[in-house]
C-alpha positions as CSV (number, residue, x, y, z in Angstrom):
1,X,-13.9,3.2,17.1
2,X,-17.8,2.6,16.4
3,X,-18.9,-0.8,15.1
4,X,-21.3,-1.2,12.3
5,X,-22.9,-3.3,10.6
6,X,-22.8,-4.6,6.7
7,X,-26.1,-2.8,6.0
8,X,-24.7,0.4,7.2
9,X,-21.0,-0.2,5.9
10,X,-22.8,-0.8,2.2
11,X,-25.4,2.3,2.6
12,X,-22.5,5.1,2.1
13,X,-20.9,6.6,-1.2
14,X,-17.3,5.7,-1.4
15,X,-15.1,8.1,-3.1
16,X,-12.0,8.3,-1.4
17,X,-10.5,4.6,-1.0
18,X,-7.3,4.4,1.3
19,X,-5.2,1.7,0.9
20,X,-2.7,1.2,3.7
21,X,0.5,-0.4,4.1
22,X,1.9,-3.9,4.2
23,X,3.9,-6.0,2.0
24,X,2.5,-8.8,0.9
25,X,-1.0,-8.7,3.0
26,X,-2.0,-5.6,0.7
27,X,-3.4,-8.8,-1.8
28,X,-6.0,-8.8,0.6
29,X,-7.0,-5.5,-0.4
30,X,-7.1,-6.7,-4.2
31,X,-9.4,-9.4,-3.5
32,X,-12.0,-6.6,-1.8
33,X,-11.6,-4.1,-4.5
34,X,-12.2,-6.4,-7.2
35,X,-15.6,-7.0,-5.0
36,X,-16.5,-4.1,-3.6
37,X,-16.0,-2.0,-6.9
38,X,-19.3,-3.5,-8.1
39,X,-21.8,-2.6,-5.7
40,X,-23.3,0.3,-5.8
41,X,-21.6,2.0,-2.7
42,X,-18.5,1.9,-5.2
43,X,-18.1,6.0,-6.3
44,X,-14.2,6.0,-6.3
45,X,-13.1,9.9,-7.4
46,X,-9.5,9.4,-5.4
47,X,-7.1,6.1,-4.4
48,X,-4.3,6.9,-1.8
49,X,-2.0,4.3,-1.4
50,X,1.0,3.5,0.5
51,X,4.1,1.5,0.1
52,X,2.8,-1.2,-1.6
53,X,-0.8,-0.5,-1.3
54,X,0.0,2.3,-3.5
55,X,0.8,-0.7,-5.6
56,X,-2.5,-2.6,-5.6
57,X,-4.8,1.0,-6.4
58,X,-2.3,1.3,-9.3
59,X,-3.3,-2.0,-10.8
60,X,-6.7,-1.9,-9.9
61,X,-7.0,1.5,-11.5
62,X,-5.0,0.2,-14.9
63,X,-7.8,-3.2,-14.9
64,X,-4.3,-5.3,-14.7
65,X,-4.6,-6.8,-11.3
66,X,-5.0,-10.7,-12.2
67,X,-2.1,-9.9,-14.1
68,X,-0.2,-8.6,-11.6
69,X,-1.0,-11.2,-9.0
70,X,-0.2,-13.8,-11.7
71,X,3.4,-12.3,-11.8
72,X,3.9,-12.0,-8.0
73,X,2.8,-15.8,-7.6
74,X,5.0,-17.3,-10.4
75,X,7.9,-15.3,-9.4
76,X,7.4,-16.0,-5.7
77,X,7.4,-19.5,-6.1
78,X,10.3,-19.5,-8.6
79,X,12.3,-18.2,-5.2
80,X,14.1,-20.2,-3.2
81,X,14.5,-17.5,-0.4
82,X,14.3,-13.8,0.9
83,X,18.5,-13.7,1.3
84,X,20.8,-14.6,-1.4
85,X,24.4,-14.6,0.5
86,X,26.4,-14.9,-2.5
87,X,25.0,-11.4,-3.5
88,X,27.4,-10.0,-0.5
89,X,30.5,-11.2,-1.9
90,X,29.8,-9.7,-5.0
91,X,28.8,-6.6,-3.2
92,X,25.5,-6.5,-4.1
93,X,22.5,-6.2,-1.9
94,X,21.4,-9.7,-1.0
95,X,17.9,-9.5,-0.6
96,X,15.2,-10.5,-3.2
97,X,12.0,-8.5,-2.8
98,X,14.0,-5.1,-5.0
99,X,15.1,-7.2,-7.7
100,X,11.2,-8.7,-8.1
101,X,9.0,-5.7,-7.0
102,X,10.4,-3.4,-10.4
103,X,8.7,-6.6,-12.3
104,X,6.0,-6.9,-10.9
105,X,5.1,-3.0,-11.2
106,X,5.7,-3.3,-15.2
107,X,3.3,-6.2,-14.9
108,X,0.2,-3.6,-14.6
109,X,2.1,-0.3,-15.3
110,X,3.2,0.5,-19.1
111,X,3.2,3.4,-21.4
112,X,-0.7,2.6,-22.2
113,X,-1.4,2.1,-18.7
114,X,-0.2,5.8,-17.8
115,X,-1.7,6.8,-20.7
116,X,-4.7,5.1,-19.3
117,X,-4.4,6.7,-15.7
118,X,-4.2,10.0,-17.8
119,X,-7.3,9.9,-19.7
120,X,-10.2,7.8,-16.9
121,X,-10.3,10.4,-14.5
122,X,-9.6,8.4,-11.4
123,X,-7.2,10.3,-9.3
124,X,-4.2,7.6,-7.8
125,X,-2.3,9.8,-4.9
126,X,0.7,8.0,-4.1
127,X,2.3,8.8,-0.5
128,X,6.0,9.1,0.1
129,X,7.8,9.9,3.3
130,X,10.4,12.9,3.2
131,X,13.7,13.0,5.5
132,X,14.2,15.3,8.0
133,X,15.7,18.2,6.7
134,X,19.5,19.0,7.2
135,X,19.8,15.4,9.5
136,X,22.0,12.9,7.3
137,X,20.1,10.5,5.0
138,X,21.2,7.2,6.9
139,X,20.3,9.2,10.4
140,X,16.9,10.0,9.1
141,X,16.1,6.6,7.5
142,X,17.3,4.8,11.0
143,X,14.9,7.1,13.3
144,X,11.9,6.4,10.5
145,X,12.5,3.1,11.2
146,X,12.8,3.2,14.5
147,X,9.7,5.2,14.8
148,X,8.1,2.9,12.6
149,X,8.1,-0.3,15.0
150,X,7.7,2.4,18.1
151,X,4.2,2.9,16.9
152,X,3.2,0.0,15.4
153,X,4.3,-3.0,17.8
154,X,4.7,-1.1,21.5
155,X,2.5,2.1,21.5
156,X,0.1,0.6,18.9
157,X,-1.1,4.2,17.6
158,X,-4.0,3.8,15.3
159,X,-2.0,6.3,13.1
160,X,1.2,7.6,13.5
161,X,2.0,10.9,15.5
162,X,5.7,10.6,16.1
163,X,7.6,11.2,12.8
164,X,5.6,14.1,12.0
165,X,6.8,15.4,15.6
166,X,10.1,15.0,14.4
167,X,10.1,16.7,10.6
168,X,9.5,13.8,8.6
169,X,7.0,14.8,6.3
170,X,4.3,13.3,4.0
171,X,4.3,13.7,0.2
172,X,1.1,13.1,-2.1
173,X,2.1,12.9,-5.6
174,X,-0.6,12.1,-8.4
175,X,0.6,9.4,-10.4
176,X,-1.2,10.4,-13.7
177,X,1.3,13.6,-13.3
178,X,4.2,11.7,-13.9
179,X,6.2,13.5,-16.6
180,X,6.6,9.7,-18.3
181,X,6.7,6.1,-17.5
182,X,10.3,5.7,-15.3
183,X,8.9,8.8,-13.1
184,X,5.7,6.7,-12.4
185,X,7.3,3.4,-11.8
186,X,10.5,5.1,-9.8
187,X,7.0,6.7,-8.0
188,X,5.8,3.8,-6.7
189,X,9.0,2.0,-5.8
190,X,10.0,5.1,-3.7
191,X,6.2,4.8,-1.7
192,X,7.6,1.1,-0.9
193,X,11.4,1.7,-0.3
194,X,11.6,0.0,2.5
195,X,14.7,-0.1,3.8
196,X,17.5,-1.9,4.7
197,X,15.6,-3.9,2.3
198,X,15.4,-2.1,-0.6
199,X,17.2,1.1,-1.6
200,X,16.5,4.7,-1.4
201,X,15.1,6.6,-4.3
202,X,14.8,9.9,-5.6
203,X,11.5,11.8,-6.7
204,X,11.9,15.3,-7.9
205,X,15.7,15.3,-6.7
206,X,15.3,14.5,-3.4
207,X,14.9,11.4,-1.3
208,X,11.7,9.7,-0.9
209,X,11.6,6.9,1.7
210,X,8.4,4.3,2.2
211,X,5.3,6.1,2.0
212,X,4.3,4.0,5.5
213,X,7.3,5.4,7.3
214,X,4.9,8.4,8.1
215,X,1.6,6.6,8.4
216,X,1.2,3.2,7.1
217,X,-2.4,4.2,7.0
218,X,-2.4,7.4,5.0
219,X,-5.2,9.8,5.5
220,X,-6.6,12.3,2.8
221,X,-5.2,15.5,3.0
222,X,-9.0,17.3,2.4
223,X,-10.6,16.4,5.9
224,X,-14.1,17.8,4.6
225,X,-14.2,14.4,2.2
226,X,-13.8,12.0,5.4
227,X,-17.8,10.6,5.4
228,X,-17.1,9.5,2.1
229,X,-13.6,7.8,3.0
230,X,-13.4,4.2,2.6
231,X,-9.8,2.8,4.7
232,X,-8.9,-0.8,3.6
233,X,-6.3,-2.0,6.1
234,X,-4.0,-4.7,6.0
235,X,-3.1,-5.9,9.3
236,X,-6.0,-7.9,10.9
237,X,-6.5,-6.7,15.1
238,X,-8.3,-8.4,17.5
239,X,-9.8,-5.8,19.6
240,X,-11.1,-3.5,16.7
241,X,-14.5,-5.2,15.1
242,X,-14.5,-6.0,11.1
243,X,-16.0,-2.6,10.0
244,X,-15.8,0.3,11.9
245,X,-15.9,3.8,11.9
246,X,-13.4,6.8,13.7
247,X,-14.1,10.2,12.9
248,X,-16.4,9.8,9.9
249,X,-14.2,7.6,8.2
250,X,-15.1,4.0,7.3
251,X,-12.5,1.4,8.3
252,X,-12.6,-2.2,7.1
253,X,-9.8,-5.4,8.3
254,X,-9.4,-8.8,7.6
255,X,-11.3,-10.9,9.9
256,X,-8.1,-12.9,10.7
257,X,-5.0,-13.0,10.3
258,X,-4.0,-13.2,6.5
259,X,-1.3,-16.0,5.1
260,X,1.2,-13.8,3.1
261,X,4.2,-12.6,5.4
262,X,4.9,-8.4,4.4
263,X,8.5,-8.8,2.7
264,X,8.2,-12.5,1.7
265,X,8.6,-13.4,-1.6
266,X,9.2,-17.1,-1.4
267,X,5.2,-18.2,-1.7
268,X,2.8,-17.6,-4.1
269,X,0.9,-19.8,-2.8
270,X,0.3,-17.2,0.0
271,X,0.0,-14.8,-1.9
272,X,-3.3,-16.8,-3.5
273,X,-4.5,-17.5,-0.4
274,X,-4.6,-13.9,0.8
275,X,-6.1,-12.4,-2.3
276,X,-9.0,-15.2,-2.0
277,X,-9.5,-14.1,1.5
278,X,-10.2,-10.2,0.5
279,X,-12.5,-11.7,-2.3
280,X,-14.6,-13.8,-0.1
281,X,-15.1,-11.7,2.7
282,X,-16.0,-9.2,0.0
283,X,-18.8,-11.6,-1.3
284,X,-20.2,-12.1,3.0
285,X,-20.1,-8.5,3.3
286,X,-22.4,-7.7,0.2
287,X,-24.5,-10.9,0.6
C-alpha cells in the first residue's frame, strides 16, 4: 500500500468506481460520489458494487440518492429496534433490515429508472456470491459466513482469498440486463442477502448469497482497466493512510470511524451523520 497525496489522488481518470461492502456505512460512499462526480477526474464508464454498495451505485446512477437517503432516515427512525420477538411466534423472521431494505430500493429503482440505466450508458455490475456446488445450501451459507469474519476480523486480508479456495464463486451481473423491474430489484437484494438476517434469493434459478461473502471489496474482472480503478471503501483502518494505492488501483477510506452501525436500522440520524462525513471529506479532498 503506497500513500499519496490529494494532488495525485485528483490527477487520474476514474472510470471504474468500486464500491465495497457494508451496511449502513456504504452512506459514506454517497456523500463522496455526490462530490467527487464533479471534478474533473470523474470519467465513470463502470460501477461495481456489493451488498449494499451495489445499492448506493444504483441510486447514484438513477440521480435518486437524496431520495433514497430520505427514505432510509425516515424509516430508520420510525424503528424501534433491529429484533421484533413477536415476529417468532408468528413464525416469521424477526429481524427488521429485510422488511425495510425492499423499500428503500424502490425509493431510487422504478420502471423509469431501469429504463434510465438502459438508455445513459453507465454500466452498474452488481456482484453476487454463488454456493459451492453440490454442498447443501445451509452448509455453504454457514462456511461463507464463517469465512467471512475469518478474513475480515482475525486474518484481516485486504481481499478475500479463502472462499474462492473453497468453490464459492463470484457473479457480475449488469443491472441494465435485467429482463424487467422484479429481476433488477430481486438483483440487488440477492448482492446484500445477508444472512441469517435476511433471506436467500434466487437469480437465474439458482442461489445467490451477499455479493461481500466473496470479497466485500469486489475487484473488476478486466485487470488491464486497474490505473483507472477508483475503490471507495467503507470500513475506516488505522494503519492504511486516507488514499492509497495497491497494484495500480486507487483506494480511498474514511478518515475515522463512521456513525452508522452495518445492519442497523434504528437511526437515521446516523445515517445523516455518515453521509455528511463522505460529503465533507469529499469537499477537503478537492479543496
Amino acid at each position: 500500500m503506497q500513500a499519496i497525496t490529494p494532488q495525485e489522488f485528483l490527477s487520474r481518470n476514474y472510470q471504474n468506481i468500486v464500491f465495497a461492502g457494508g451496511g449502513n456505512r456504504c452512506w459514506w460512499q454517497a456523500g463522496v460520489v455526490e462530490v467527487l462526480s464533479q471534478h474533473p477526474c470523474w470519467r465513470a464508464q463502470r460501477l461495481i458494487g456489493a451488498s449494499a454498495g451495489a445499492g448506493i451505485a444504483t441510486a447514484f446512477a438513477t440521480g435518486r440518492l437524496q431520495e433514497s437517503l430520505i427514505t432510509a432516515s425516515e424509516r430508520f427512525n420510525a424503528t424501534p429496534r433491529n429484533f421484533e420477538w413477536r415476529a417468532l411466534l408468528k413464525g416469521q423472521r424477526p429481524f427488521m433490515m429485510p422488511r425495510i431494505y425492499p423499500e428503500w430500493i424502490g425509493s431510487f429503482l422504478d420502471e423509469i429508472d431501469l429504463e434510465k440505466l438502459k438508455k445513459i450508458g453507465l454500466k452498474i455490475e452488481v456482484v453476487i456470491t454463488r454456493p459451492i456446488p453440490y454442498l447443501p445450501l445451509t452448509l455453504s451459507t454457514l462456511l461463507a459466513l464463517g469465512l467471512y469474519a475469518s478474513e475480515k476480523f482475525w486474518l484481516k486480508n485486504f481481499h478475500a482469498r479463502l472462499p474462492h479456495h473453497l468453490g464459492f464463486r463470484a457473479e457480475y451481473l449488469d443491472l441494465a440486463q435485467s429482463v424487467d423491474l422484479a429481476d433488477a430489484r430481486t438483483l440487488l437484494l440477492a448482492s446484500a442477502a445477508a444472512v441469517p438476517i435476511t433471506p436467500i434469493h434466487r437469480v437465474g434459478g439458482r442461489a445467490a448469497l451477499d455479493g461481500g461473502f466473496y470479497d466485500s471489496i469486489p475487484l473488476p474482472q478486466d485487470r488491464q482497466g486497474d490505473a483507472d480503478t477508483l475503490v471507495l471503501l467503507t470500513r475506516h483502518r488505522a494503519d492504511l493512510p486516507q488514499m492509497f494505492t495497491h497494484q495500480q488501483r486507487v483506494y480511498l477510506q474514511p478518515t475515522h470511524k463512521v456513525a452508522a452501525i452495518n445492519m442497523d436500522c434504528t437511526s437515521g440520524t446516523k445515517v445523516q451523520l455518515t453521509y455528511a462525513q463522505g460529503r465533507n471529506e469529499a469537499l477537503a479532498l478537492i479543496g
